[in-house]
KEMARBA-736251 format. One record per atom (N, C-alpha, C): residue number from 1; residue in one letter; atom name; x, y, z. Coordinates in Angstrom, 2 decimals, decimal comma. Example, Ala and Ser with C-alpha at 12.3 -4.5 7.8 and 13.67 -1.06 7.14 Angstrom:
% residues 2
- num|residu|atome|px|py|pz
- 1|a|N|13,19|-5,69|7,80
- 1|a|CA|12,30|-4,50|7,80
- 1|a|C|13,20|-3,30|7,80
- 2|s|N|12,85|-2,25|7,08
- 2|s|CA|13,67|-1,06|7,14
- 2|s|C|12,90|0,03|7,87
This chain:
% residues 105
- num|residu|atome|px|py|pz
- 1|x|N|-42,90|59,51|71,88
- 1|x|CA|-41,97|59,62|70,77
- 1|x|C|-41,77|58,25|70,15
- 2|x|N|-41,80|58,55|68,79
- 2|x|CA|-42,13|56,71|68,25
- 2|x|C|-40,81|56,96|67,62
- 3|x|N|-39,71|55,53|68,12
- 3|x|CA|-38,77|55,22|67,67
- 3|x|C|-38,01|54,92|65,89
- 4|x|N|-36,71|55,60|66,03
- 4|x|CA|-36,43|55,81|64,42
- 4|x|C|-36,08|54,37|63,89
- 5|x|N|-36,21|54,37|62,20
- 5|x|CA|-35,66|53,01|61,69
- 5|x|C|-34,51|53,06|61,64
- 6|x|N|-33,25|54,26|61,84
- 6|x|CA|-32,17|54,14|61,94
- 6|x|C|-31,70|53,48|63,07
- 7|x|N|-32,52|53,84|64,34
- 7|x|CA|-31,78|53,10|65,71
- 7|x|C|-32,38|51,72|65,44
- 8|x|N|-33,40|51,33|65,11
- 8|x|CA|-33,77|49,78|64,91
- 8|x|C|-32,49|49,26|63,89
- 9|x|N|-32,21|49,72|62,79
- 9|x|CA|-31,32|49,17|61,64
- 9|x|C|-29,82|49,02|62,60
- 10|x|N|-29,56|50,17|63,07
- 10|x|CA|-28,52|50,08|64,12
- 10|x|C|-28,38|48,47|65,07
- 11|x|N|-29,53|48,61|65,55
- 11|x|CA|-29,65|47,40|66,68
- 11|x|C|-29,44|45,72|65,85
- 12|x|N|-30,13|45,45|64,63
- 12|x|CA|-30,18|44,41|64,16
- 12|x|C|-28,93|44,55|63,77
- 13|x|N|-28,64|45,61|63,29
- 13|x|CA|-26,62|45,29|62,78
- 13|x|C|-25,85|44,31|63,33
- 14|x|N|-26,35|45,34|65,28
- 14|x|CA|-25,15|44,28|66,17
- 14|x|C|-25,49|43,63|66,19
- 15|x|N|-27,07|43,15|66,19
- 15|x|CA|-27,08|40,90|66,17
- 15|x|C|-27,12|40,40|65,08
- 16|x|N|-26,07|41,10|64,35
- 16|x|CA|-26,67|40,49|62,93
- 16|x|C|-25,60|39,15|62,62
- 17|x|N|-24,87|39,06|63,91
- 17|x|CA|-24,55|37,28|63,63
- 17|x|C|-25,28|36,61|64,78
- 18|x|N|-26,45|36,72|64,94
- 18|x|CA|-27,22|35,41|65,56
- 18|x|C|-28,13|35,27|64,29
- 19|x|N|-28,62|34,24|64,11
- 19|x|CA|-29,84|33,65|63,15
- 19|x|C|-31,33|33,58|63,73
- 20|x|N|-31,87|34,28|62,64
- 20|x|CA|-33,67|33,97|63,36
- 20|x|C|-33,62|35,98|64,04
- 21|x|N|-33,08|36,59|63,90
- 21|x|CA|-33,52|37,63|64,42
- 21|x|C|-34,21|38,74|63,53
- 22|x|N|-35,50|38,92|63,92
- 22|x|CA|-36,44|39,95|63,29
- 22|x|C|-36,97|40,72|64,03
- 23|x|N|-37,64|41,52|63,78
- 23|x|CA|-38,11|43,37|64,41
- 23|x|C|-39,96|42,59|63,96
- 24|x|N|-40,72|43,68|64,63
- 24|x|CA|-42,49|43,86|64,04
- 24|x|C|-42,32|45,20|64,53
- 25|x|N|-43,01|46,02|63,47
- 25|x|CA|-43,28|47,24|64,12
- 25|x|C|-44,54|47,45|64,45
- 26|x|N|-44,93|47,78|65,89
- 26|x|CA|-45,77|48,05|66,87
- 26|x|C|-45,86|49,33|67,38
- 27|x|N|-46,92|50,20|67,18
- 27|x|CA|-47,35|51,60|67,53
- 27|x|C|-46,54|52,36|67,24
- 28|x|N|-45,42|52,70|66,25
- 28|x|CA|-44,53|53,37|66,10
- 28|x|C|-43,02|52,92|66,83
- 29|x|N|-43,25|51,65|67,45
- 29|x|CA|-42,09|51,48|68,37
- 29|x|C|-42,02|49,52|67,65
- 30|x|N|-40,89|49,03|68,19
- 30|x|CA|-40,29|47,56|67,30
- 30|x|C|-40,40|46,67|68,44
- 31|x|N|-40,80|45,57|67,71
- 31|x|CA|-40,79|44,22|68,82
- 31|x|C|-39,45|43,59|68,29
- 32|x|N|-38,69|43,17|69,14
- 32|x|CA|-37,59|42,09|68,76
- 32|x|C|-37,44|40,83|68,86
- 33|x|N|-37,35|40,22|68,02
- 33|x|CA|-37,88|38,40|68,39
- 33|x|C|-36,61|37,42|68,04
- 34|x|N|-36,05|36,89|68,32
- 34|x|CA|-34,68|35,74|68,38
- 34|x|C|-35,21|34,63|68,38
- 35|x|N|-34,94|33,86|67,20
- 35|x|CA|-35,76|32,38|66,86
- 35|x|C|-36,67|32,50|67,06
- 36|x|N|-38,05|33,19|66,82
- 36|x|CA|-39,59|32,96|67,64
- 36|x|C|-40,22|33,59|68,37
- 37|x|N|-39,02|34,17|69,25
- 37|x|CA|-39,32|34,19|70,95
- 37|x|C|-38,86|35,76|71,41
- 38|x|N|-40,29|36,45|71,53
- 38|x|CA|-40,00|37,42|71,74
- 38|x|C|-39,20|38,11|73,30
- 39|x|N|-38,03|38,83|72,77
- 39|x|CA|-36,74|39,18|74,08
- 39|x|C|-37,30|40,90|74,37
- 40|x|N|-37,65|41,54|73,73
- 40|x|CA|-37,70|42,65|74,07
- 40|x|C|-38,21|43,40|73,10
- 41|x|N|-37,78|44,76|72,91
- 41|x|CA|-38,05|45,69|71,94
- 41|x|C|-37,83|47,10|72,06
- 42|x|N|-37,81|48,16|71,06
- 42|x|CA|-37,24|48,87|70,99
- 42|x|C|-38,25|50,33|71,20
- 43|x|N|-37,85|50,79|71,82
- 43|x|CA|-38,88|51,95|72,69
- 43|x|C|-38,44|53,40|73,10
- 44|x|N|-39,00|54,33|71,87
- 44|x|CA|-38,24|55,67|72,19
- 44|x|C|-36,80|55,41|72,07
- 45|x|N|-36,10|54,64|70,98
- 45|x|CA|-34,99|54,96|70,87
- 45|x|C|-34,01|53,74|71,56
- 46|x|N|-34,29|53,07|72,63
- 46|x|CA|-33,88|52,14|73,75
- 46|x|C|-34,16|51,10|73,47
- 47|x|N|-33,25|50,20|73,83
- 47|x|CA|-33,32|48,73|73,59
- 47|x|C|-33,79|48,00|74,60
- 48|x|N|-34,54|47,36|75,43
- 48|x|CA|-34,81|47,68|76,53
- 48|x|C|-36,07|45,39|76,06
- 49|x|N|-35,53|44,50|77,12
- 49|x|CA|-35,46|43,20|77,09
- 49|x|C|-36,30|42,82|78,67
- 50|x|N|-37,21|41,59|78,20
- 50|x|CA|-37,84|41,44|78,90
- 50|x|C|-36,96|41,26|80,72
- 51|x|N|-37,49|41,16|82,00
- 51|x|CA|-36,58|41,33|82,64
- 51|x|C|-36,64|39,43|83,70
- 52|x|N|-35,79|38,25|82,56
- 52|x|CA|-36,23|37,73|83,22
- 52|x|C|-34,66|37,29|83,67
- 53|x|N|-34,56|36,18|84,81
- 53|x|CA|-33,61|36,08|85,78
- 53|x|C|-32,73|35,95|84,49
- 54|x|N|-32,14|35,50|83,56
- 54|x|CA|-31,11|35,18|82,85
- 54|x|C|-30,45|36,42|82,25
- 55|x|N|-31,46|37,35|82,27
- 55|x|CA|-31,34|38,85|81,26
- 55|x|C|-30,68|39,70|83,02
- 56|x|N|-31,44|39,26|83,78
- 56|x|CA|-30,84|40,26|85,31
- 56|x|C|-29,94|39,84|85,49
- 57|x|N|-29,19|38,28|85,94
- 57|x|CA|-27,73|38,02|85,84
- 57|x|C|-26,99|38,35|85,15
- 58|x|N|-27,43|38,67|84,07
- 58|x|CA|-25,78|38,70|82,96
- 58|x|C|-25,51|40,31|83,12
- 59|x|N|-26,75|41,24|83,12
- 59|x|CA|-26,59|42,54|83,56
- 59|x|C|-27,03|42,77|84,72
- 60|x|N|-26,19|42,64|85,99
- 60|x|CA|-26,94|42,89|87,06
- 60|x|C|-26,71|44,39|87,08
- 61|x|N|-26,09|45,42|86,73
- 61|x|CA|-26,07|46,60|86,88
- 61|x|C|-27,45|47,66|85,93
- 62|x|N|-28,11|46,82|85,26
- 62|x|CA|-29,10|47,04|84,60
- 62|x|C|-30,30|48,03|85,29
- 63|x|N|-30,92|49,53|84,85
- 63|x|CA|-31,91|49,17|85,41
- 63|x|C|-32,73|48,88|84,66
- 64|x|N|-34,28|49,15|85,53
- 64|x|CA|-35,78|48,77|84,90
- 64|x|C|-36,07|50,19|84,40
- 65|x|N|-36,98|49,97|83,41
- 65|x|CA|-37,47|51,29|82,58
- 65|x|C|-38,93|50,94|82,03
- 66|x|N|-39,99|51,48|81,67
- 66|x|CA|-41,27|50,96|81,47
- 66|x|C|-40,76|51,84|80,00
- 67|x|N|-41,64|51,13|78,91
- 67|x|CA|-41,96|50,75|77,66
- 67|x|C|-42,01|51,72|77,39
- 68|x|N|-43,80|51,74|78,05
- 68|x|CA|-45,01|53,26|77,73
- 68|x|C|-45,55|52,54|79,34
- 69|x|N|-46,26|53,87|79,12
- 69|x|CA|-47,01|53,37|80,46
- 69|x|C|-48,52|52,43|80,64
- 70|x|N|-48,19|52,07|81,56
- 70|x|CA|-48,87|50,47|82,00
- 70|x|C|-48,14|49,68|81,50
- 71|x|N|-47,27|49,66|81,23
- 71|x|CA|-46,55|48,01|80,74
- 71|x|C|-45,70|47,67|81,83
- 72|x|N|-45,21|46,26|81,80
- 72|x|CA|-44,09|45,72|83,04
- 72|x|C|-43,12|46,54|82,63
- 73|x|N|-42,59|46,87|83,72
- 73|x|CA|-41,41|47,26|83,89
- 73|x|C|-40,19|45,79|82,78
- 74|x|N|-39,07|46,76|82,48
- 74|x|CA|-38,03|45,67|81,07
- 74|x|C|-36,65|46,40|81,65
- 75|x|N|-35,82|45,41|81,35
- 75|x|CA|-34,37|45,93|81,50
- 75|x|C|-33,69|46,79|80,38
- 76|x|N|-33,05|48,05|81,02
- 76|x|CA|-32,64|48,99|79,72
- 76|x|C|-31,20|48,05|79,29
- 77|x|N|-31,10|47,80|77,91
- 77|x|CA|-29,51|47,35|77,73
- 77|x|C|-28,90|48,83|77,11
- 78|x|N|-27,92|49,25|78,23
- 78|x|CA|-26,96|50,45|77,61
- 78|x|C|-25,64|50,07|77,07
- 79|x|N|-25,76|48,84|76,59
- 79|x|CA|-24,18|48,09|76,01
- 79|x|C|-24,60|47,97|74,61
- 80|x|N|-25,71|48,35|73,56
- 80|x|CA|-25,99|48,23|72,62
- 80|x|C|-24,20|48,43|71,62
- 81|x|N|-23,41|48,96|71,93
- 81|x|CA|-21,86|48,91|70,76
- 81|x|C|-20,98|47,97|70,83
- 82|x|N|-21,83|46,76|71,80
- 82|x|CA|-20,95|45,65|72,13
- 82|x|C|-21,64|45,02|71,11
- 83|x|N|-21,32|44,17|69,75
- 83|x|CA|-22,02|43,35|69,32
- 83|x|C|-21,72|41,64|69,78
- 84|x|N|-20,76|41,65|70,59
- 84|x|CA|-20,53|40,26|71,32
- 84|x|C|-21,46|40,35|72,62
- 85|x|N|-20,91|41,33|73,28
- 85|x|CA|-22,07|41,28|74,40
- 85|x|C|-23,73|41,19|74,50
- 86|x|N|-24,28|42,03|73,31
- 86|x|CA|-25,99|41,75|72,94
- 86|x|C|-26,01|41,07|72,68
- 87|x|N|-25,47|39,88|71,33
- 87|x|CA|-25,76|38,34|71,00
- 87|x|C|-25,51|37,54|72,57
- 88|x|N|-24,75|37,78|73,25
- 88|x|CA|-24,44|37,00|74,44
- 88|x|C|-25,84|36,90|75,12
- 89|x|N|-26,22|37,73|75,48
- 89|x|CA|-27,29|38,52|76,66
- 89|x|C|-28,74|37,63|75,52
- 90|x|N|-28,67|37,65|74,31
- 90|x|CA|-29,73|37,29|73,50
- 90|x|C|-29,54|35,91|73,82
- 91|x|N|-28,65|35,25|73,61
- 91|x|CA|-28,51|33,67|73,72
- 91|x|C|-28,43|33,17|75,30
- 92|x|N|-28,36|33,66|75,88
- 92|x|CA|-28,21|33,65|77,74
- 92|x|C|-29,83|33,78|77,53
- 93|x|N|-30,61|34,54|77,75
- 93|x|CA|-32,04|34,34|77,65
- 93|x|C|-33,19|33,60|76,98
- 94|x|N|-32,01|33,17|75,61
- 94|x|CA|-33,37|32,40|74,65
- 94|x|C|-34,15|31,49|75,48
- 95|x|N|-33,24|30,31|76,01
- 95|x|CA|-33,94|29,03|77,29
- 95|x|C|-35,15|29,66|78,16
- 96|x|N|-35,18|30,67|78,41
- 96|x|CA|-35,91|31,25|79,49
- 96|x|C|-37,71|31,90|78,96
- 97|x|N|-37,38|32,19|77,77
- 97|x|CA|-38,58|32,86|77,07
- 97|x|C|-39,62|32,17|76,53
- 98|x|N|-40,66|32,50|76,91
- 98|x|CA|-41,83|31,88|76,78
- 98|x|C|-41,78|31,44|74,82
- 99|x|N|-42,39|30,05|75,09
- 99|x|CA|-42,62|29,90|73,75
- 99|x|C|-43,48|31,06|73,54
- 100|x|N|-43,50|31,40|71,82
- 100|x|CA|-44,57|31,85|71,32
- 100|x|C|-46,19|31,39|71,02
- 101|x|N|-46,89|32,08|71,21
- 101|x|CA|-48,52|31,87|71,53
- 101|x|C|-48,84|31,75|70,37
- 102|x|N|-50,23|30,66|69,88
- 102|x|CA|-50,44|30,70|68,42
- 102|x|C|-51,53|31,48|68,64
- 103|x|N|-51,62|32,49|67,92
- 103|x|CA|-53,07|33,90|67,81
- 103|x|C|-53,68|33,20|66,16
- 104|x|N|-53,27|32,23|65,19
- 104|x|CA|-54,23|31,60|64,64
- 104|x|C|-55,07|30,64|65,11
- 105|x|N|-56,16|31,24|64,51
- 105|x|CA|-57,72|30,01|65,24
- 105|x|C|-58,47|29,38|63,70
């Protein structure tokens, strides 16, 4: 099931006071990127963030949920109506996320 632009439009709402935040749409489903640096993305509807130690501390009650299948396992965020709490959880992880890869050659 490939995710709606209403739940994506939804999601950027609540971060819509951090800066630098944009969507790519990928196979019918959204990548989410904060300054650069891709945090997660949006899958069947779910908001759902890479699962690294900064994203598991702040939600330790979190679980894991896969994408699609074969992908790593990602943390589901079910607090998406907090718009203080997702910018939080976004800025608690930025330090942690891999720079972005240059795919120009």
């Amino acid at each position: 099931m490939a995710s709606s632009k209403e739940y994506l439009n939804f999601v950027l709402g609540q971060l819509s006071g951090l800066d630098e935040i944009s969507a790519k749409p990928m196979m019918g489903e959204y990548l989410i990127y904060y300054r650069g640096k891709l945090v997660g993305g949006i899958y069947d509807d779910r908001l759902l963030v890479k699962s690294v130690q900064s994203a598991i501390e702040y939600m330790p009650q979190a679980s894991y949920s896969l994408p699609y299948d074969g992908a790593k396992e990602m943390l589901l965020v079910n607090n998406v109506d907090d718009k203080d709490y997702l910018s939080g959880l976004f800025d608690a992880m930025f330090d942690e996320l891999p720079q972005p890869k240059n795919t120009k050659r």
